[in-house]
C-alpha positions in Angstrom: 50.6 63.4 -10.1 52.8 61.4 -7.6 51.0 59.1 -5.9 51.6 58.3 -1.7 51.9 55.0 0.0 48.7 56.2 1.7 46.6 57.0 -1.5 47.4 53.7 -2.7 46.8 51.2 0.4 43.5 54.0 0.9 42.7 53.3 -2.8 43.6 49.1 -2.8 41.0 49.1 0.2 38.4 50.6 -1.8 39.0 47.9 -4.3 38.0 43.9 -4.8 39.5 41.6 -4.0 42.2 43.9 -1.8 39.2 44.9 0.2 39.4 41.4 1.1 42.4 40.7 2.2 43.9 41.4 6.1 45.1 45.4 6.3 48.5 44.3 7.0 48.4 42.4 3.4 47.5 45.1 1.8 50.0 47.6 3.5 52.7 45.1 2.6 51.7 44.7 -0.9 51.1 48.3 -1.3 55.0 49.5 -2.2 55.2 46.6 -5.4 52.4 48.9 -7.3 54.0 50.7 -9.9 52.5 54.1 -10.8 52.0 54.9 -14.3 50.9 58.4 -15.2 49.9 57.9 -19.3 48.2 60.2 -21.9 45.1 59.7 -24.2 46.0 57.6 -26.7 48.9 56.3 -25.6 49.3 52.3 -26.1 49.6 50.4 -22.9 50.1 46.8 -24.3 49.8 45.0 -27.2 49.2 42.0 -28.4 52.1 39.4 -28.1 53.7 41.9 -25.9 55.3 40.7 -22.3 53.1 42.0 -19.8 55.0 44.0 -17.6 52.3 43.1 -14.7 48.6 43.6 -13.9 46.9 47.0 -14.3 44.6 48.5 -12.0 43.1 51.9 -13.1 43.7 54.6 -10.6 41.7 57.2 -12.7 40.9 57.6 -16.5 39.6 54.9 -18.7 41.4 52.6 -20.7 39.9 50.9 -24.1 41.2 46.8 -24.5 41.0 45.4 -28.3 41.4 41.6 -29.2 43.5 40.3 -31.4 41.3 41.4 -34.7 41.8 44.6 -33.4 38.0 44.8 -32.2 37.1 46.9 -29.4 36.0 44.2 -26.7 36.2 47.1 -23.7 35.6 49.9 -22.3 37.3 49.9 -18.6 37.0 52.5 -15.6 38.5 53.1 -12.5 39.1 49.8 -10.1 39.0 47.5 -13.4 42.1 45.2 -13.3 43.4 44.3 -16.7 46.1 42.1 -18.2 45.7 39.0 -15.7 44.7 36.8 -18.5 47.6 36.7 -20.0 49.6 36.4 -16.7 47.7 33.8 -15.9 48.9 31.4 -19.1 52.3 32.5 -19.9 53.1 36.2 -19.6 52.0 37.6 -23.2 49.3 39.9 -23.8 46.2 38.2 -25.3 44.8 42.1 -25.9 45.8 45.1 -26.8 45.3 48.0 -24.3 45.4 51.9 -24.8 44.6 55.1 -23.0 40.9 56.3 -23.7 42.2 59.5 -21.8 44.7 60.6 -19.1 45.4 57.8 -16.9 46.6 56.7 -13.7 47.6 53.1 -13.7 49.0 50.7 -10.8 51.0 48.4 -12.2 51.7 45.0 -10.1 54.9 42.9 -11.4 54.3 39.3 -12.3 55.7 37.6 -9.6 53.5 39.7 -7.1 50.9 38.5 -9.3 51.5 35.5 -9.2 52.6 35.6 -5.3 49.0 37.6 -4.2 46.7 34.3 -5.9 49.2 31.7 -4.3 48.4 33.4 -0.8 44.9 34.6 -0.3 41.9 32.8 -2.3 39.6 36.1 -2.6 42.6 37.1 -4.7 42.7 33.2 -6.6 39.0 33.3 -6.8 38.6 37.0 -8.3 41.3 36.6 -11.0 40.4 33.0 -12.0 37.9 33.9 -14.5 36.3 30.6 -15.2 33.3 29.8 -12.6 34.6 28.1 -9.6 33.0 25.2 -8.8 29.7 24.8 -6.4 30.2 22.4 -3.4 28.2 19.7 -4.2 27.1 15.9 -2.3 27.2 13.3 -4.9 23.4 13.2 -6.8 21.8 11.4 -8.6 20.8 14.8 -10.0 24.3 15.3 -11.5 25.3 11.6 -11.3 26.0 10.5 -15.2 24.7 7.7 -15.4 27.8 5.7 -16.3 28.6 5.9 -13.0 25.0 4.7 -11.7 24.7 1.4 -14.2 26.2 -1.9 -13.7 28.9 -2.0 -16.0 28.7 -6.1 -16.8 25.0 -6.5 -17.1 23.7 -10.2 -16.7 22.4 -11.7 -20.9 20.8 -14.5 -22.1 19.9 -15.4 -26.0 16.4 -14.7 -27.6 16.6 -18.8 -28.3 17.3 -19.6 -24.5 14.0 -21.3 -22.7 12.2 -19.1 -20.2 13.6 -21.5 -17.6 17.4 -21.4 -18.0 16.3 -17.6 -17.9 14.3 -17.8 -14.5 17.5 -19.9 -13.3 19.9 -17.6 -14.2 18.2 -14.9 -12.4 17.5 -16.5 -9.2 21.0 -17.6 -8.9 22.6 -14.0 -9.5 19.9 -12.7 -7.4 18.4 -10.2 -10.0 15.2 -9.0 -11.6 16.1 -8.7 -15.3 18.1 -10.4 -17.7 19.4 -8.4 -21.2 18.3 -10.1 -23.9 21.4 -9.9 -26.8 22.4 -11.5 -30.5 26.3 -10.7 -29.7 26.5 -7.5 -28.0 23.2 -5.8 -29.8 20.6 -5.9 -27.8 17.3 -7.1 -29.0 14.9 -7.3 -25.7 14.9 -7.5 -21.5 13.5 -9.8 -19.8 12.4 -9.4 -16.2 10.6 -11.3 -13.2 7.3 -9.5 -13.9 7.6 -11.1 -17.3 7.9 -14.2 -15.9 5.2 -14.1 -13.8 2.5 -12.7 -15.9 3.5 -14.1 -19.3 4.9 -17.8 -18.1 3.2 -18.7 -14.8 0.0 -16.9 -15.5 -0.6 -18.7 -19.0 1.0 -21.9 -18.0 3.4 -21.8 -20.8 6.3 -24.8 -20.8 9.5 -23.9 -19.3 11.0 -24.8 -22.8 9.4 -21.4 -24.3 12.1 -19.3 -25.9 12.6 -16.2 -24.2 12.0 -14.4 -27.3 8.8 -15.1 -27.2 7.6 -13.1 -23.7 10.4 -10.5 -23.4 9.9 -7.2 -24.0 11.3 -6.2 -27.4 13.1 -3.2 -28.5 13.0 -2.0 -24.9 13.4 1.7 -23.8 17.2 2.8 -23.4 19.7 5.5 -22.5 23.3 6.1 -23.3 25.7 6.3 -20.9 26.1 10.4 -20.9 22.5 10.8 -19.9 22.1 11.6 -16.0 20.5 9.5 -13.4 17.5 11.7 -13.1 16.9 11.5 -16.9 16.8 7.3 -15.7 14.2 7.9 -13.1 12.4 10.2 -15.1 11.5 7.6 -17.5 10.7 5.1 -15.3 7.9 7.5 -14.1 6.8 8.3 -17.0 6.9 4.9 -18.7 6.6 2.6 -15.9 9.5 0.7 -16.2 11.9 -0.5 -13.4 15.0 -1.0 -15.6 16.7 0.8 -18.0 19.2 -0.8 -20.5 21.8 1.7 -21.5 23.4 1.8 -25.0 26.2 3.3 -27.1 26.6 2.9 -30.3 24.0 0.4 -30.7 26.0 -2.1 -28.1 24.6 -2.7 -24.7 27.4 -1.6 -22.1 25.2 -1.7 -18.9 21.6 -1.6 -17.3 20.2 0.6 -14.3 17.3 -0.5 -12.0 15.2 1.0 -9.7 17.6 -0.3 -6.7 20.5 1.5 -8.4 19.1 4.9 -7.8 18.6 6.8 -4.7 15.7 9.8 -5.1 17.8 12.4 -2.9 17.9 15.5 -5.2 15.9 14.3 -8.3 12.9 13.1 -6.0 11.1 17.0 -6.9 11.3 16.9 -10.5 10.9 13.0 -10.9 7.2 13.6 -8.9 6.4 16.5 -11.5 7.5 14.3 -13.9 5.4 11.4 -12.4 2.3 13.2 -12.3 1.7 14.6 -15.6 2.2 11.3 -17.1 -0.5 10.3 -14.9 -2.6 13.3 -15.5 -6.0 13.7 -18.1 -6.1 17.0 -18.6 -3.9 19.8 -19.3 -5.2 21.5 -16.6 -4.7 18.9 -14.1 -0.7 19.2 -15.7 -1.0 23.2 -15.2 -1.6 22.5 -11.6 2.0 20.5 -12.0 3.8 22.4 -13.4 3.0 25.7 -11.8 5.1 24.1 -9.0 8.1 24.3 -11.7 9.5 27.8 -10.1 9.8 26.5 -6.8 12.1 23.5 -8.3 13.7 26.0 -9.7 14.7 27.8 -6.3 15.4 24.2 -5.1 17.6 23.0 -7.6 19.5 26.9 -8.0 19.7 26.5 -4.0 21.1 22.9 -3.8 24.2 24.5 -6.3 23.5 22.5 -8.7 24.8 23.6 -12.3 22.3 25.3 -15.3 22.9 22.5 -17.4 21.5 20.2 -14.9 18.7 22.5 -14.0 17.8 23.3 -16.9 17.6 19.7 -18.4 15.5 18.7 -15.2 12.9 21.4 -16.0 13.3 20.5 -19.9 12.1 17.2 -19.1 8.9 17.9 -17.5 8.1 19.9 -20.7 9.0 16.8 -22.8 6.5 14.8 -20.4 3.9 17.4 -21.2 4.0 17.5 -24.4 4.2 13.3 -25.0 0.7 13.3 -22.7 -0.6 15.8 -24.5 -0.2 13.8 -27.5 -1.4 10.4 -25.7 -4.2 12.5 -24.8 -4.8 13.9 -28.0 -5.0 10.2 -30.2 -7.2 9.5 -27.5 -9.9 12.7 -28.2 -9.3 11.8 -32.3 -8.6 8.3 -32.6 -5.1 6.7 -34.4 -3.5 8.6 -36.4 -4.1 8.1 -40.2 -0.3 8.2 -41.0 3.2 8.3 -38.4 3.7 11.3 -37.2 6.4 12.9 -35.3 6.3 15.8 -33.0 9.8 18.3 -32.8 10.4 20.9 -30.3 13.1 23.6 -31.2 13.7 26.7 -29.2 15.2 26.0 -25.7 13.1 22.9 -25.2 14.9 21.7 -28.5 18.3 22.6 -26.8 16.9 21.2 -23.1 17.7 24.6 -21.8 14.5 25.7 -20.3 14.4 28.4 -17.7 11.8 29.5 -15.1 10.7 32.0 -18.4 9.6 29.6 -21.4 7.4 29.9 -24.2 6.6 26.9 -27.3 8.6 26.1 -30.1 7.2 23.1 -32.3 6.7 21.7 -35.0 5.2 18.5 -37.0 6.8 16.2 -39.7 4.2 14.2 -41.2 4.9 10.8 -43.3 5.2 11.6 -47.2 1.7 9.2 -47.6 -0.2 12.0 -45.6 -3.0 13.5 -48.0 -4.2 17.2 -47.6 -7.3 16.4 -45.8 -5.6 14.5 -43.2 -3.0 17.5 -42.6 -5.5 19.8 -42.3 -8.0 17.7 -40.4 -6.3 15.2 -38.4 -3.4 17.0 -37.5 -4.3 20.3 -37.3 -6.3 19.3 -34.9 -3.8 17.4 -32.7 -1.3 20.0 -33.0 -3.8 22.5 -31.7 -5.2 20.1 -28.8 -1.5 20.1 -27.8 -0.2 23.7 -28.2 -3.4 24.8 -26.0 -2.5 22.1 -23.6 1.5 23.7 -23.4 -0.2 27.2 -23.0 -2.6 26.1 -20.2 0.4 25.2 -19.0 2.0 28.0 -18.9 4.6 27.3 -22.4 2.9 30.2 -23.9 1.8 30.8 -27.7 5.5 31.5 -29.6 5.3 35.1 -30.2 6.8 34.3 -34.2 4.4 31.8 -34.5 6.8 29.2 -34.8 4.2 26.3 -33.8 2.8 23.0 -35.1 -0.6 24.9 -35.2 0.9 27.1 -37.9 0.1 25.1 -41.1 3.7 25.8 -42.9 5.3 23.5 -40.4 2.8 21.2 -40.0 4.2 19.2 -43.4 5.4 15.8 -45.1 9.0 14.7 -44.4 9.3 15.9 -47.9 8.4 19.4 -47.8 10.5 19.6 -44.9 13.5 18.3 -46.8 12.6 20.9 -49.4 12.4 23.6 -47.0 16.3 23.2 -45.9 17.6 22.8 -48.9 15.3 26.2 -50.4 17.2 27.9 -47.0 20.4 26.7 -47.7 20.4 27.5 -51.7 18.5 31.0 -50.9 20.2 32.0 -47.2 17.8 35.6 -46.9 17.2 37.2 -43.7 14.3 35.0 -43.2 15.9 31.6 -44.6 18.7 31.9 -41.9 16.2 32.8 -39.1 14.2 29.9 -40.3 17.9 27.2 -40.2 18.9 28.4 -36.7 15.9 27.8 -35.6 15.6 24.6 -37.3 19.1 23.2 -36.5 18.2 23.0 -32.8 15.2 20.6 -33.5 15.2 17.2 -31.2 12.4 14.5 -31.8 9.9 14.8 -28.7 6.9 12.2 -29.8 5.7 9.9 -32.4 7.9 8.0 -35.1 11.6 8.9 -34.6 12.4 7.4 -38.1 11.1 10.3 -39.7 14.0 12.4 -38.3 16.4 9.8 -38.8 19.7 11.4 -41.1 17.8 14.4 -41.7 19.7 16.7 -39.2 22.9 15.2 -40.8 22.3 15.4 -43.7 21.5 18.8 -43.8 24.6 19.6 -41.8 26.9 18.4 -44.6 25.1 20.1 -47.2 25.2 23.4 -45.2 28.8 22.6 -44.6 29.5 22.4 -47.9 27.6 26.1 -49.1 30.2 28.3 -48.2 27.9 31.4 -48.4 25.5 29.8 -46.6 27.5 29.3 -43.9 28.9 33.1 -44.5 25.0 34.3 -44.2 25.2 32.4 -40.9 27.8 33.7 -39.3 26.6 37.1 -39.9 23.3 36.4 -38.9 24.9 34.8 -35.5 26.4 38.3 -34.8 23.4 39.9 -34.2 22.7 39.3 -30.7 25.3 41.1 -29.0 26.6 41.1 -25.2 26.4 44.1 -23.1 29.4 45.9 -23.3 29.8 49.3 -22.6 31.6 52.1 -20.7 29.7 51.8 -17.4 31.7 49.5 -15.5 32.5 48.2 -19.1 28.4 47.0 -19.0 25.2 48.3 -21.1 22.2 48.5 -19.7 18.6 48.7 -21.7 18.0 52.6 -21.9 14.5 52.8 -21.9 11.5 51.2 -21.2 9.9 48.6 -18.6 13.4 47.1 -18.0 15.5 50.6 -18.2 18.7 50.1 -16.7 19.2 46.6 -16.7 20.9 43.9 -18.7 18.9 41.1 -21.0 20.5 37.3 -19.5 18.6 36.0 -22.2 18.9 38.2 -25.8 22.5 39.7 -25.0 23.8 37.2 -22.6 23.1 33.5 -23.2 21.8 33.7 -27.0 25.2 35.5 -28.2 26.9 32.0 -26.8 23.9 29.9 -28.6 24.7 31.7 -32.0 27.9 30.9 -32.0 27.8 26.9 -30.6 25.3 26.9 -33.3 27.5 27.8 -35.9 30.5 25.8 -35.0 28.2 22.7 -35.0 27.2 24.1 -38.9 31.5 24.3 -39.5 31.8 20.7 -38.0 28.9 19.0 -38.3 28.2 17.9 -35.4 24.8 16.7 -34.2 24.0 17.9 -30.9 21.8 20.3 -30.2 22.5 21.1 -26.5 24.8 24.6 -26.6 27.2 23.3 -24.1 27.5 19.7 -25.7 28.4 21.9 -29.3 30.9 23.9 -27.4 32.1 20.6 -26.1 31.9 18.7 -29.4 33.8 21.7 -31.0 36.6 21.5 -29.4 37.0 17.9 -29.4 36.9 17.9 -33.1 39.4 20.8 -33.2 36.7 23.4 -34.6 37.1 25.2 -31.3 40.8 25.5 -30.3 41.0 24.3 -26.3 41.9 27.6 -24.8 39.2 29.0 -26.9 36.4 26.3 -25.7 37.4 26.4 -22.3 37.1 30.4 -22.1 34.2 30.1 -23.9 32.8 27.2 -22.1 33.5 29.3 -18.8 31.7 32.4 -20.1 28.7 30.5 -21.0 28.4 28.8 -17.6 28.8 32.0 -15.5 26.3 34.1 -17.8 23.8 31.0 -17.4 24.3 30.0 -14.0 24.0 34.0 -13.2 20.8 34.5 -15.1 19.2 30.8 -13.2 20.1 32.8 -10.0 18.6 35.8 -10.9 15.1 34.0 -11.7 15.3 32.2 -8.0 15.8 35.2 -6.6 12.7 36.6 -8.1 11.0 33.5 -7.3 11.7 34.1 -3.7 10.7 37.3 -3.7 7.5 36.3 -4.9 7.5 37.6 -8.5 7.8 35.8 -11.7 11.0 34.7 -13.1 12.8 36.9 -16.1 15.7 37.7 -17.5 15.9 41.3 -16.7 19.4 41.5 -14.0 20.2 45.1 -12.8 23.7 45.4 -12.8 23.3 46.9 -8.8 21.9 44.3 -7.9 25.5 42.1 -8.2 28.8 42.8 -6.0 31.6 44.5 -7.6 33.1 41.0 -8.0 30.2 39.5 -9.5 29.7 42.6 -11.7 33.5 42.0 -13.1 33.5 38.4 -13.7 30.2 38.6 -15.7 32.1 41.4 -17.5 34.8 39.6 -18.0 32.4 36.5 -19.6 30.7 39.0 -21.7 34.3 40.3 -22.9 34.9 36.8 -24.1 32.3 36.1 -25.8 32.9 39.6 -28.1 35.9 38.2 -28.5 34.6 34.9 -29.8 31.9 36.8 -32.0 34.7 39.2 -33.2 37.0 35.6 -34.5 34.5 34.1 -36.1 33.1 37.4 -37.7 37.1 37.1 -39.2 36.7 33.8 -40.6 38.0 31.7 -37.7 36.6 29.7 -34.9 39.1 29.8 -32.1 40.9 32.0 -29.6 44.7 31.3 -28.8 
């Protein structure tokens, strides 16, 4: 059927972001849409094609494949499709085709391109990556590159105590790095001075060796200012040395920092490592969903949010443990305590339960691992659940004896899951490749992780059993709006942020740090790390990277709300509850990470 002028400008007001613009806009722009009256079946676009403009469905529904041919979409009327590939050079990145009789406006490219050069609802709507929060420089989102001072004042171990105290009094600072070259071996600081020189009357020709503090606490230079106060809370310390690749390229002290945004979680932070009971920390960190509101409110980013509330987990757990020695006594052999799960990956939400574990040194005998240490890992997993990081519903705790082992067995039991990838063997390795050291001896991680990585690497089938496994968790694609909703149950008719929105994207970062070997466990820092070493192409990592952020940031927001409204945080988001141009970009997000699943399920890693 012909369509009028009227029915279209009517229509385009009934439609995001036209609704947005100023009537006469939309009058103006209302003759350049092309009408396209198509059959079922009939192929729109495909892939590699010119685009001939953006589509906006009239009426009908339209079904989008990537380039593996993989359904990726089912769109309705007011979806606009085709604008990714007008926004890089013209050419389809999909292929497009009639579900059923259609009625398409089509919009030339440079109308396109002229409508997002004028109005920013337009810019904003069809620029699928997340636009960026307005933000006042932090501390919270400060790296901390950008907080240190870059030529930190040295002395050598062999210098006296006095040349030392000199140097400092004439630079007018509180701490001296103490180096061989550029490795640094020790700091010394005024309080050192004081207590260890002047208060035992020790000659000014002492080597400063012998009263600095060795093997001092240190950060590299892509952690974030609140991860610096953070650990002077919780260890007492006033300066912070900060290291890359075992060379000292700066320090950061206490008059470096300001507390602006990080003051909320640094006093959490603060107070459980002060605290002697878990329930004294419970009454901590049941003041975690209000930081949450805070941080969501003062636009900062998940990655940041999430790290902050990480980090009071971390301080949990490490008091828990002080506290635990304490109730036992020493431990009878090192010990080192892992977190995997989200705490692993420093991703915590407002909704988190425990994932742990224990590697024990290799002398441990049988009654100390089930004595000693199945006591401490018990004291500490009831002191996370009195905090509120409940039992792990799969059991996956220190408390369960089978990961409560020698460095040995643990060795065995990746290289058993790697020879043997079964269902449970790569369940088992994806959990286990997000594991990050929490408390005790960190040499008894130390070239495990990559280790294990290159021999993964190298077991192609493995890595085949992986990928598969990585698939499983899909996002919420349907033809609703081109989004499915649960269909039964206590969350009927909403969509899962966590198990169909942010895992899919942990699957896959996961798997292209298997492919590359990379070592970081954070999903973001893989997806970064991928593309930097070419396992990710850039288009591909920065679509992906995009996706990611807007499903995660979306899903922070949706616990705050809750929060607000005085109900506990989950991950539960009814689609009604978002605008029309919320509810298409997280469509869009979810349409690109079934396209990512859908490339790797092919046997490659990136999108052109």
């Amino acid at each position: 059927m012909p369509l009028t002028q009227d029915q279209i400008i009517r229509f385009l007001k009934s439609v995001h972001p036209y609704d947005a613009l100023p009537p006469p806009a939309v009058e103006e722009l209302a003759p350049f849409f092309e009408p396209w009256e198509v059959e079922t079946s009939f192929s729109i676009y495909d892939l590699g094609e010119k685009l001939p403009g953006l589509f906006l469905i009239y009426s009908g529904q339209v079904e989008v494949r990537d380039e593996n041919d993989v359904v990726v979409s089912h769109l309705g009327m007011r979806n606009s499709f085709g604008e990714r590939g007008l926004l890089r050079d013209g050419i389809a990145v999909t292929s497009a085709s009639a579900d059923e009789h259609c009625i398409l406006l089509v919009l030339p490219p440079i109308h396109f391109h002229r409508l997002i050069e004028e109005y920013e609802a337009a810019a904003n709507f069809f620029d699928r990556t997340r636009s960026s929060k307005p933000q006042e420089r932090s501390l919270t989102t400060s790296l901390v590159e950008t907080l240190m001072a870059h030529v930190p004042m040295t002395c050598a171990p062999a210098d006296t105590v006095q040349h030392a105290a000199t140097l400092m009094r004439d630079k007018r600072i509180s701490s001296l790095c103490v180096c061989e070259q550029d490795a640094l071996t020790g700091i010394l600081t005024t309080r050192d001075l004081s207590n260890k020189v002047l208060a035992d009357a020790l000659p000014v020709s002492t080597p400063v060796a012998d009263v600095m503090t060795a093997n001092p606490f240190t950060l590299p230079p892509s952690a974030i200012g609140s991860d610096v106060l953070h650990a002077m809370m919780e260890h007492r310390i006033g300066h912070i040395p900060i290291v890359e690749a075992g060379k000292l390229v700066g320090i950061v002290t206490q008059t470096d920092l300001t507390r602006y945004q990080a003051v909320s979680s640094a006093e959490l932070v603060s107070e459980i490592a002060q605290a002697n009971t878990a329930e004294e920390m419970a009454e901590v960190t049941a003041r975690i969903p209000k930081l949450l509101v805070q941080l969501v409110a003062g636009g900062n980013r998940h990655e940041v949010v999430t790290r902050l509330i990480t980090d009071i987990a971390d301080t949990a757990t490490r008091r828990l443990l002080t506290l635990a020695e304490e109730k036992l006594g020493p431990p009878p052999v090192p010990y080192l305590w892992l977190a995997c799960g989200s705490q692993g990956r420093q991703e915590q939400t407002g909704v988190s339960d425990q994932d742990n574990c224990l590697f024990l040194d290799d002398s441990v005998t049988e009654e100390q691992r089930t004595g000693y240490f199945a006591d401490l890992a018990k004291f500490v997993s009831d002191g996370l659940d009195t905090c509120g990081y409940v039992y792990c519903p799969g059991d996956m705790m220190a408390t369960n004896p089978r990961w409560c082992q020698p460095v040995s067995v643990w060795k065995a039991y990746f290289q058993g899951w790697i020879r043997k990838p079964n269902p449970e063997a790569q369940m088992l390795a994806s959990v286990m490749f997000d594991l990050r050291p929490i408390g005790g001896h960190f040499g008894l991680f130390e070239d495990l992780q990559k280790k294990t990585l290159k021999t993964a690497n190298k077991n192609s089938i493995f890595v085949a059993h992986m990928v598969s496994n990585s698939l499983k968790h899909m996002p919420p694609l349907g033809l609703l709006r081109g989004l499915a909703t649960i269909r039964s149950g206590e969350h009927k008719n909403t969509l899962d942020l966590k198990h169909n929105g942010v895992v899919p994207i942990v699957d896959l970062a996961r798997i292209y740090a298997l492919q590359g070997r990379l070592e970081e466990v954070n999903t973001r820092a893989r997806l970064e790390a991928a593309e930097h070493s070419g396992v990710l192409s850039g288009s591909g990592a920065q679509d992906l990277l995009a996706a990611y952020d807007l499903i995660a940031d979306t899903r922070l927001e949706h616990q705050a709300a809750l929060v607000k409204q005085g109900n506990a945080p989950d991950n539960f988001l009814p689609p009604a509850a978002l605008s029309d141009f919320d509810r298409s970009h997280l469509r869009d997000a979810f349409v690109v990470v079934k396209t990512m699943q859908s490339a790797i399920g092919h046997g490659r890693g990136t999108l052109s």
